[in-house]
C-alpha positions in Angstrom: 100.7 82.1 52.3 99.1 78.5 53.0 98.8 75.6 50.5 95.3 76.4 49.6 95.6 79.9 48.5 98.5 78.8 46.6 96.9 76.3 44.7 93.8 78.5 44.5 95.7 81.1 42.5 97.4 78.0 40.3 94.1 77.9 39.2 93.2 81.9 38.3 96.4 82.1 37.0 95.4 78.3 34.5 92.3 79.8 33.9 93.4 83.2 33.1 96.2 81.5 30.1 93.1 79.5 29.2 90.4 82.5 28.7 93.5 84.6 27.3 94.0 82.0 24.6 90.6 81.9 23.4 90.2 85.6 23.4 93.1 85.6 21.6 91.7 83.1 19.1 88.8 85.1 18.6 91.0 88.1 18.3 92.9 87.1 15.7 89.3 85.6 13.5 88.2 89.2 14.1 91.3 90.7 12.8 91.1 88.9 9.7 87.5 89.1 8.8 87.0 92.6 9.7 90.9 94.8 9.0 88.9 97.9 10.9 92.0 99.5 12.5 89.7 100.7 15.6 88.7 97.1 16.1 92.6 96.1 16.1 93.7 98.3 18.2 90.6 97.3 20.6 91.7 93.6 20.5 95.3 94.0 21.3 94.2 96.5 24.5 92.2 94.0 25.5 94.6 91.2 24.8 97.2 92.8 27.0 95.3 93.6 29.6 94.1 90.0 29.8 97.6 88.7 30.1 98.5 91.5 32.6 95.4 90.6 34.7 96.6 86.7 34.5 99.9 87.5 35.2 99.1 89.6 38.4 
């Protein structure tokens, strides 16, 4: 793997934690304006899968 790959997936991997907190932000408004257990369940499969894609 060269330097600039590495640094190149520094980055994804920053901007993945960044997008990941925000979503989860949002996730967490939605969860407490709206208790729908559909839309909970929805957020934290989409939450994981965020931090699984970031981690990757």
């Amino acid at each position: 793997m060269t330097r600039n790959s590495e640094d190149e997936d520094k980055h994804l991997f920053e901007m993945g934690l960044v997008y990941g907190a925000i979503l989860g932000c949002l996730g967490l408004i939605a969860l407490i304006m709206f208790s729908e257990p559909r839309l909970i369940i929805a957020c934290l499969i989409f939450l994981i899968w965020i931090l699984v894609f970031s981690l990757i």
